[in-house]
N, C-alpha and C positions, 0 to 999 in steps of 0.2 A: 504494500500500500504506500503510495505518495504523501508524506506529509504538506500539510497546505504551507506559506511562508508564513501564514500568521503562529503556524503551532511550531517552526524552527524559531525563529526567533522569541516562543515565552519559554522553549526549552532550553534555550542559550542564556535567556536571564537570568535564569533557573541556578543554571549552573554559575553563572557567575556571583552569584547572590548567596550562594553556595562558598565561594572562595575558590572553586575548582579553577585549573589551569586549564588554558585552551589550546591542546598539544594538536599536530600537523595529525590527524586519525591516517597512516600510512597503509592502514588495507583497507581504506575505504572506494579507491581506485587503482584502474591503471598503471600508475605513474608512479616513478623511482622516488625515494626519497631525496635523488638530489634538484629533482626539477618539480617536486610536488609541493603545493603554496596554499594557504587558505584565500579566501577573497578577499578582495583589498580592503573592505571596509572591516574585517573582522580580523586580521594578518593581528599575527604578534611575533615578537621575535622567538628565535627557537631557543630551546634552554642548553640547549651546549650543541657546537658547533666542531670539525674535528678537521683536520687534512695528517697526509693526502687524503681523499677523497674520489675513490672508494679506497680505503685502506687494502692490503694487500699481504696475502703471506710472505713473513720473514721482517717484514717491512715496522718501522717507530710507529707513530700515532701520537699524533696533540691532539688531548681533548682542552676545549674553551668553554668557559660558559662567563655570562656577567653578571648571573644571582645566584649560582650553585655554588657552595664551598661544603668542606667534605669529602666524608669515605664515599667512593663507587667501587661496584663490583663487574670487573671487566675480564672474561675469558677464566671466571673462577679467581683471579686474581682481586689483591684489593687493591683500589689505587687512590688516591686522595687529591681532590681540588683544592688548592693555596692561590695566596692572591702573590698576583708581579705582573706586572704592567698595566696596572688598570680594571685586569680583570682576573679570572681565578681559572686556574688549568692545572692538567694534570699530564703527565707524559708513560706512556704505554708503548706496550706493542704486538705484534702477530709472529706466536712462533712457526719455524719455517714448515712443519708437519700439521699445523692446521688446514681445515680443508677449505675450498671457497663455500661461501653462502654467508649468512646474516644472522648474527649476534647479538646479543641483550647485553646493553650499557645500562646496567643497574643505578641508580640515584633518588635519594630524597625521596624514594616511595614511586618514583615515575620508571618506567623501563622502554628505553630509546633503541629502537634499532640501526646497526650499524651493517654494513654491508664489507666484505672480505672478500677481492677479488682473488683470481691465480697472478702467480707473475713467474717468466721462465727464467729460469739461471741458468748458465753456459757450463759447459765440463772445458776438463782442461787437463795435461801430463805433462807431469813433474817431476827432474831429474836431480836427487838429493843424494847425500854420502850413504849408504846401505846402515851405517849405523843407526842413521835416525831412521829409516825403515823400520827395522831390526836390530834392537839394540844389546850392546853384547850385554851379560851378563852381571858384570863389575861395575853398570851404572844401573841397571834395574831398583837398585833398595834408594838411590838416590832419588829415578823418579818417582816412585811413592810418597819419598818424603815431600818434592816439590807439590805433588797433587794435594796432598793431604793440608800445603801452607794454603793452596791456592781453594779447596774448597771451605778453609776456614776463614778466609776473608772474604770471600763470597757471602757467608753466612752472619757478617760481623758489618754489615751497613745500618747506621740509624735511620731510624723511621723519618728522621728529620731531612728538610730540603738543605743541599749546599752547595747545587748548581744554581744558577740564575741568569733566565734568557736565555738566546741560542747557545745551541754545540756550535763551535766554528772549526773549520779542517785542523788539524797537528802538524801540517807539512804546506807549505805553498807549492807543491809541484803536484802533477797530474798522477794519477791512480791506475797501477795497468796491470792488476789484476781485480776486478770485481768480486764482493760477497756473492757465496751463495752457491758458486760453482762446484761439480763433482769434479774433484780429483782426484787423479791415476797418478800415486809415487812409484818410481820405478815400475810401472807395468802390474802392480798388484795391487797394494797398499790403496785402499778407496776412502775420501775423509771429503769432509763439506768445508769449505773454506768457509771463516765467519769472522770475517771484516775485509778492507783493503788495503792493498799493498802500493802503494806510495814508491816513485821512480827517485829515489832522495839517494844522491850518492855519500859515499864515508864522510862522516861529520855533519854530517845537515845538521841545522838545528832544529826539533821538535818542539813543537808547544801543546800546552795544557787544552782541551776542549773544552773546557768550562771549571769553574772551582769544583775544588775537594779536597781531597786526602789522601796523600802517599800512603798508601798501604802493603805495597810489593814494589821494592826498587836492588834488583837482585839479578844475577846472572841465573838465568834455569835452563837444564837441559836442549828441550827442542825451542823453546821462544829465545834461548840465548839472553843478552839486558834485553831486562824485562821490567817496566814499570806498569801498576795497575793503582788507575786513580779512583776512590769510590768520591761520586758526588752524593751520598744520599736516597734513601727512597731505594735501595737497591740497584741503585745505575752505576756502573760501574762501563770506566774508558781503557782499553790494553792497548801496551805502546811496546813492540817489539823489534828483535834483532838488532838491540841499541849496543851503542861500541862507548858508553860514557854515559856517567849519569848526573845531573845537576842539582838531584833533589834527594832528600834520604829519608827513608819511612819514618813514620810517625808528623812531615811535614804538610801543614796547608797551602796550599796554592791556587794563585786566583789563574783567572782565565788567562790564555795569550802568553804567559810565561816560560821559557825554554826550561823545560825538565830534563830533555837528555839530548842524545848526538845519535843520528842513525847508525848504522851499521851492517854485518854481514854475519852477524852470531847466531848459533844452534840451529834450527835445520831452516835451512837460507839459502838460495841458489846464489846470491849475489847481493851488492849494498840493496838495502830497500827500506822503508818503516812496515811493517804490518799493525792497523791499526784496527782495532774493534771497540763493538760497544755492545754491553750484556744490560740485561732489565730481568729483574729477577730471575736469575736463571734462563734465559732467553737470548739467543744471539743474532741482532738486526741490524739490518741495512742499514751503514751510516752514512751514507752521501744521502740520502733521502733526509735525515733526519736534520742535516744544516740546513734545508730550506723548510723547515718547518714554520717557525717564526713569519717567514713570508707571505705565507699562504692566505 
């Protein structure tokens, strides 16, 4: 049955007389949530706003909103809106084994759907010393031990924020190996690459992507210098194959400031930075995630 417009508009006062919010109803038609609008005379803004858009597996995610602060519930994850720059966000992302389709951004009692597109990563073979393949014997109990520092500082981020505003690159040079790619070490050995590799010959200078926390600043097995900055919230930055290091654990550092010097350490075909970014447990695409801010 057609409702007449006299009885849409007492059920709209209804509702707002109510205090009810007047969210975009996104299965009431057709149309995507990124091109679907209420009517101009009833348009209100949306309660949180997110790029890239459609978000994508592997891929960061900024959530925005300009009246929501607070815990949301994102992918089972919990993530929290703080205010910086006017308005309140929160930063997320899509691990790379999620499947595409459309997810519940939980908040304040409202649940938003977000849409998770595919996106293809490139393979790629790689030729490294057969040790790091295969590692003899006589370093096995060391890398344990490495594992063992790095998943206890994994686990050792405060809830609290101590990034602020954009990630910006760690290297000014171009990136010529892409996140996300399958690779083939010597012909066998299959690993997902999770982050990018930076063309920075011996010595470049590295800088911090945003504040934090020296929390691993250490030569280790296959990353060789290795620095791992936590900003907070579980975000953590990896700065690897460094030949020098500028900064030593336990130190804070703001954004833009050189931490270490590239290099050619632990398993490395040659000078480069390898740089990553992890969110809880999650390893995504960081050249996406410097134009966030943008968007």
């Amino acid at each position: 049955m057609v409702e007449s417009p006299s009885a849409i508009t007492r059920r709209h006062a209804l509702a707002l007389s109510l205090g009810c919010a007047a969210l975009t109803p996104w299965h009431s038609s057709g149309q995507s949530p990124e091109t679907q609008s209420l009517p101009s005379s009833t348009a209100v803004p949306p309660p949180v706003t997110w790029a890239p858009r459609p978000a994508f597996i592997g891929g960061p995610i900024l959530f925005r909103s300009n009246t929501f602060s607070g815990p949301a519930t994102w992918l089972g994850k919990t993530i929290v809106f703080r205010p910086g720059g006017g308005r309140f966000s929160a930063l997320a992302g899509v691990n790379l084994n999620q499947q595409p389709g459309r997810y519940p951004l939980v908040l304040g009692g409202e649940t938003i759907e977000v849409r998770v597109a595919t996106h293809a990563y490139p393979s790629s073979t790689i030729r490294v010393p057969q040790r790091y393949v295969t590692p003899p014997r006589e370093v096995l109990a060391r890398i344990r031990e490495e594992t063992a520092i790095k998943r206890a500082a994994f686990r050792s981020s405060p809830p609290d924020r101590l990034w602020e505003g954009p990630f910006v690159p760690p290297a000014s040079t171009r990136f010529t190996s892409s996140f996300g790619s399958r690779r083939i070490y010597n012909g066998k050995t299959r690993s997902t690459h999770q982050g990018l590799d930076y063309s920075a010959s011996l010595g470049s200078e590295v800088r911090a992507s945003n504040r934090g926390k020296v929390v691993i600043a250490r030569e280790m097995y296959f990353e060789g210098g290795f620095v791992l900055l936590d900003h907070g919230e579980s975000i953590f930055t990896l700065y690897m194959h460094l030949s020098a290091f500028h900064v030593a654990e336990g130190a804070s550092v703001e954004k833009g400031v050189v931490i270490a010097k590239s290099g050619a350490s632990g398993r490395a075909t040659g000078p480069h930075l390898h740089f990553g970014v992890q969110w809880q447990g999650t390893y995504l695409e960081p050249s996406t995630l410097f134009g966030l801010w943008d968007s």
